[in-house]
C-alpha positions, -999 to 999 in steps of 0.1 A, spaced: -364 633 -38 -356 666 -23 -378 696 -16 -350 714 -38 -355 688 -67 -390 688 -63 -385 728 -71 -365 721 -97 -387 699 -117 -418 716 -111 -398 754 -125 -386 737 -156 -420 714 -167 -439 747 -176 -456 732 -200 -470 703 -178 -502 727 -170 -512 698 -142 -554 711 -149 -582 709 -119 -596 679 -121 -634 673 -129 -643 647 -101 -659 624 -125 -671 592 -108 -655 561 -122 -676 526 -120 -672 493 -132 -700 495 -161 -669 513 -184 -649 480 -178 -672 456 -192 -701 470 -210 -708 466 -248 -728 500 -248 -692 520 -234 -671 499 -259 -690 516 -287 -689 551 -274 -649 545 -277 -655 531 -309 -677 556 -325 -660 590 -306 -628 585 -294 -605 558 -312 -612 573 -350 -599 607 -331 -569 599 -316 -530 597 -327 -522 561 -324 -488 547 -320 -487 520 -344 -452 510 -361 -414 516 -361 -400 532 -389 -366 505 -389 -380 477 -399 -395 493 -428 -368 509 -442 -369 507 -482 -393 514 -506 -423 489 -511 -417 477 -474 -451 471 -450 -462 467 -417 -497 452 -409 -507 462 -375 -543 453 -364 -559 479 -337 -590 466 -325 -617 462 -356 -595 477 -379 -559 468 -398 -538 490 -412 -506 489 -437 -481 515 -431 -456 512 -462 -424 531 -469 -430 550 -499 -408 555 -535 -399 596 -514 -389 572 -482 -416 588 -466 -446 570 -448 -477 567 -457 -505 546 -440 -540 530 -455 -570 508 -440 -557 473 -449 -591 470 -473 -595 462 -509 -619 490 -520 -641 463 -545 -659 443 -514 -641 452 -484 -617 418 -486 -587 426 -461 -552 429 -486 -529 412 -465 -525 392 -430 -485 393 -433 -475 410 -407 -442 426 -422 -433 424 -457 -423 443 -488 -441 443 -521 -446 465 -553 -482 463 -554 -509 448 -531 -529 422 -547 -568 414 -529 -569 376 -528 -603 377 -535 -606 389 -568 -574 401 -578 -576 439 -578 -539 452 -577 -535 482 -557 -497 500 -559 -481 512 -527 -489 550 -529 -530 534 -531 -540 536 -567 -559 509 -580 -536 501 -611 -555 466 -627 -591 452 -622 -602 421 -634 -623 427 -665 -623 461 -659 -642 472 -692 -674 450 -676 -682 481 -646 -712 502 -653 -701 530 -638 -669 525 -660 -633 512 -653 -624 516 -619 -584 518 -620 -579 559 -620 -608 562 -600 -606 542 -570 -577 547 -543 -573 530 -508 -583 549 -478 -558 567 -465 -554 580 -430 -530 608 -415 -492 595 -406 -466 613 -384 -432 598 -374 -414 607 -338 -387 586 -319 -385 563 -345 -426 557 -341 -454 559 -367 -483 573 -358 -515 576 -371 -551 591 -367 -581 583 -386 -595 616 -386 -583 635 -415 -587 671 -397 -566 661 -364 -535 686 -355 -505 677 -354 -492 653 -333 -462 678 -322 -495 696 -308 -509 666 -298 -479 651 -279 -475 683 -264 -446 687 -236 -440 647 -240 -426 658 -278 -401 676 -262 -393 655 -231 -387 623 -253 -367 642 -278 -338 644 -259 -329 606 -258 -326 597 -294 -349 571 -294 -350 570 -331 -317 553 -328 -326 526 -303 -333 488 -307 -359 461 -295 -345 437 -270 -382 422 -262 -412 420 -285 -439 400 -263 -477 402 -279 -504 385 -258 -544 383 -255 -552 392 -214 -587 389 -203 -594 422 -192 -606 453 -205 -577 477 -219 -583 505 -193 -575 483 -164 -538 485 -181 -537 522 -181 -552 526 -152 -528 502 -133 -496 525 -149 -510 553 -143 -508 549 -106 -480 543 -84 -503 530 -56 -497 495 -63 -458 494 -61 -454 484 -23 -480 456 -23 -477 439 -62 -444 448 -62 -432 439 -31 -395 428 -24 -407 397 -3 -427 387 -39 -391 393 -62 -381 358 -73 -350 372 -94 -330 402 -98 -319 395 -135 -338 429 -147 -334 461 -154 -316 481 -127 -344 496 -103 -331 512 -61 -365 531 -72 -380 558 -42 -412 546 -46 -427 569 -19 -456 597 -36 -442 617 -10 -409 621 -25 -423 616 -61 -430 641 -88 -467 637 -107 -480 658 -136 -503 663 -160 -511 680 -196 -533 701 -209 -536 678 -241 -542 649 -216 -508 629 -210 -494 618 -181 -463 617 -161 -443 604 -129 -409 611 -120 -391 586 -91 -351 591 -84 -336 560 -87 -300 543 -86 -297 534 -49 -279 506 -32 -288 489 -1 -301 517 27 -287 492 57 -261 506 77 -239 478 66 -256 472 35 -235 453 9 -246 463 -27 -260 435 -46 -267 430 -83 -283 444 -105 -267 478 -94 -235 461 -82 -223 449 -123 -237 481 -137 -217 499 -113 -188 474 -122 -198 478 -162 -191 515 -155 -159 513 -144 -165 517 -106 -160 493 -74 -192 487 -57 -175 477 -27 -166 511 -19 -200 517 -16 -213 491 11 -232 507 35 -233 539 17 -263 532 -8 -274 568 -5 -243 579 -25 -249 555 -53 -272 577 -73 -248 605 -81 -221 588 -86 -234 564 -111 -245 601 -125 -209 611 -126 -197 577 -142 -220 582 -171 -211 615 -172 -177 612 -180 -172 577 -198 -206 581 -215 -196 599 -251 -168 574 -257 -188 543 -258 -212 562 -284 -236 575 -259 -241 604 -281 -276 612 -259 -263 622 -222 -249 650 -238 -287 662 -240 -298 650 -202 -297 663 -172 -279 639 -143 -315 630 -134 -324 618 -160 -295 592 -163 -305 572 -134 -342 582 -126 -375 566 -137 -401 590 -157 -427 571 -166 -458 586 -188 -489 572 -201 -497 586 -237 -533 591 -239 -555 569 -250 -535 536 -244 -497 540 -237 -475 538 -214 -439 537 -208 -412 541 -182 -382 561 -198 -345 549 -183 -316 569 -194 -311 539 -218 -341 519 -217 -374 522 -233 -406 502 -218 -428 501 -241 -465 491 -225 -497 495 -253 -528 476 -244 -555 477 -277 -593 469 -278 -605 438 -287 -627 438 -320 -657 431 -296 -654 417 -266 -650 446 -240 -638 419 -212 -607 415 -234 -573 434 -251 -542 426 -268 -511 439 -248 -477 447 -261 -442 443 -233 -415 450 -254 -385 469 -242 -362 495 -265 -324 500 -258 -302 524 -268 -275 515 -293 -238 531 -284 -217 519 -311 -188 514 -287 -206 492 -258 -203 458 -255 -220 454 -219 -248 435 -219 -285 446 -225 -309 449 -191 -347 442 -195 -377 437 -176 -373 401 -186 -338 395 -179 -303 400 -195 -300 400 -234 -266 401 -257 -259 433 -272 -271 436 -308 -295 405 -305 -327 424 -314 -363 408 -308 -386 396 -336 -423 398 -320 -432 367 -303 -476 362 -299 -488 338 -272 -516 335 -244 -514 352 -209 -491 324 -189 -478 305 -214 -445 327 -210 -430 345 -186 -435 385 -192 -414 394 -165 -414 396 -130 -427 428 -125 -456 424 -154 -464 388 -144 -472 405 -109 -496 433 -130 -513 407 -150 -524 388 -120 -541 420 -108 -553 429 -139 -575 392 -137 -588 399 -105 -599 431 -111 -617 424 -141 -635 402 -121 -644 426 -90 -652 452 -114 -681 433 -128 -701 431 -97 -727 448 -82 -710 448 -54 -689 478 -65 -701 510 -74 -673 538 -79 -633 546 -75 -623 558 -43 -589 572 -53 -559 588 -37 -547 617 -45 -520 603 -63 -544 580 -79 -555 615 -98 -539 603 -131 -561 575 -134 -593 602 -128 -578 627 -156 -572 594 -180 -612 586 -176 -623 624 -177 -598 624 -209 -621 595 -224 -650 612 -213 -649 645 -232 -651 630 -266 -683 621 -258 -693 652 -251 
């Protein structure tokens, strides 16, 4: 990146307030004691906007999703308006959970414990001998507890406590950023759920750092290059890192380069996206510099009659550059011009050593492209979306580039539970992680 883009970026983020930092010193107790797993617990998760669902594959009345989040489960469920509203996934008689169907669609909600019939807005419209309750029948009285819902890029969010802004205010410059690529419109390619044995903060700490790209992520490690397009800079000299006041993250890397050899041949994947955009990578061999803008110019131009109906809102940058931001508390994704990353890790219920982490990749949906769909996990057919597949870590692939993570993620779990080690020593552009635990930090305050 140049000094002049550098410039550029930095005059137009003004809302990216990138505070002082506090110097907080990070050890290993946070990774794997019980005692720090309840101060999340008890101050922080109930706070926070959560990003939970995805308003398509609810889209009629009386239609759910079930999302568990740690030790609790909630049901978001499109409502008779078409609007959202999300409960605690509790029957309010004894605390039986209302459903363990993941998606579905119903009329009513009916506790398999004793029968209690709860409607989709949450009033309790039959109890089992209702007439036989001392403190008198509860239908009309009782109503499931609700908690605050928002929608954004095709997401639902929610937050548990009742009082929390908005999350336009909470989201902050990232509302605005996002906004511009339509991702309300895009579709699922990859759905991959699995249990890793680490604690969820490794996760965000490991994407919110670029430190590890050289040596994880090495090319002498790459076993196939049937992914998403990359010719990243990965350099924190040349790369753009910010942060927000309301405690989100960012990273910006120019990307779209062929081969840097003086007689470098371009090879895939850049050589058939170039080819899918009507361009001939040979006359590019040995001039992988030049890639970048022109794939900018290619999009450009033949964009809007595929059905790209977003490039009309992004800058060049942003067609072939990585930004990649980590959504306090616990998500991250890298944003492509048409691909979508998305990287949550959740709690366990108890077990602080442990998480549940999502790899699932969004596309955008052109209604006049046929070319195939690139992912982290390799090529998929236009308009073949992804129902979610659950399974252990390593009983499937998640990817080159996350089955490199993972292993680290193991290892430090590990390393983190000696005494042996006894605080972070970061880099400077290790800073994001620092801001993510002082973040975590000041709702214990």
């Amino acid at each position: 990146m140049s000094i002049t883009d550098l410039e550029w970026y930095k005059s137009n983020s003004p809302s990216w307030k990138n505070p002082d930092l506090k110097g907080l010193d990070v050890d290993g107790s946070r990774y794997h004691s019980k005692e720090f797993m309840d101060k999340e617990w008890n101050h922080m998760w109930p706070k926070v906007w959560l990003l939970m669902g995805r308003e398509d594959e609810i889209p009629n009345p009386g239609d759910y999703q079930m999302e568990e989040f740690g030790r609790e489960s909630f049901l978001m469920i499109r409502q008779n308006d078409n609007k959202i509203r999300s409960f605690y996934n509790v029957c309010q008689h004894r605390g039986a959970r209302l459903t363990f169907n993941d998606l579905g669609s119903a009329e009513t909600f009916k506790c398999p414990y004793h029968g209690w019939q709860w409607r989709i807005d949450g009033e309790l419209i039959e109890a089992q001998d209702a007439e036989d309750f001392p403190e008198g029948n509860p239908c009309g009285k009782l109503k499931l507890e609700e908690v605050k819902t928002e929608t954004f890029a095709g997401f639902i969010w929610i937050n548990m406590d009742k009082n929390a802004s908005s999350l336009k205010d909470w989201l902050g410059p990232v509302w605005d950023d996002w906004e511009a690529y339509e991702i309300h419109k895009w579709k699922r390619y990859v759905a991959q759920t699995v249990n890793v044995p680490c604690n969820w903060k490794i996760i965000l700490d490991n994407f919110n750092e670029s430190y590890h790209l050289p040596t994880v992520h090495a090319p002498e490690r790459a076993v196939t290059k049937r992914r998403m397009p990359s010719g990243v800079d990965t350099s924190y000299r040349s790369t753009q890192f910010d942060l927000s006041d309301e405690g989100h993250n960012r990273m910006i890397m120019r990307a779209g380069y062929g081969s840097m050899q003086k007689d470098g041949k371009l090879e895939d994947p850049l050589y058939s996206v170039m080819q899918e955009w009507d361009m001939n990578p040979d006359d590019y061999t040995g001039k992988g510099i030049e890639t970048r803008e022109a794939i900018q110019k290619a999009k450009r131009d033949n964009g809007p009659e595929r059905g790209y109906t977003h490039y009309k809102n992004l800058r060049d940058e942003q067609l072939t550059d990585a930004f990649h931001y980590t959504l306090f508390p616990n998500f991250a994704v890298s944003l492509w011009a048409d691909g979508f990353h998305f990287l949550r890790a959740k709690p366990h219920p108890t077990n602080p050593e442990k998480c549940v982490f999502d790899n699932w990749w969004y596309s955008s949906n052109p209604d006049k492209e046929s070319a195939p769909v690139r992912t982290t996990v390799g090529i998929s057919k236009r308009g073949e979306y992804a129902d979610r597949d659950f399974f252990e870590l390593g009983e499937k692939s998640l990817g080159q580039t996350i089955d490199q993570d993972t292993a680290v993620f193991i290892l430090q779990q590990h390393g983190l539970r000696s005494r042996g080690f006894n605080r972070a020593y970061f880099a400077g552009q290790e800073k994001r992680i620092r801001r993510f635990h002082e973040m975590i930090e000041s709702y214990f305050e």
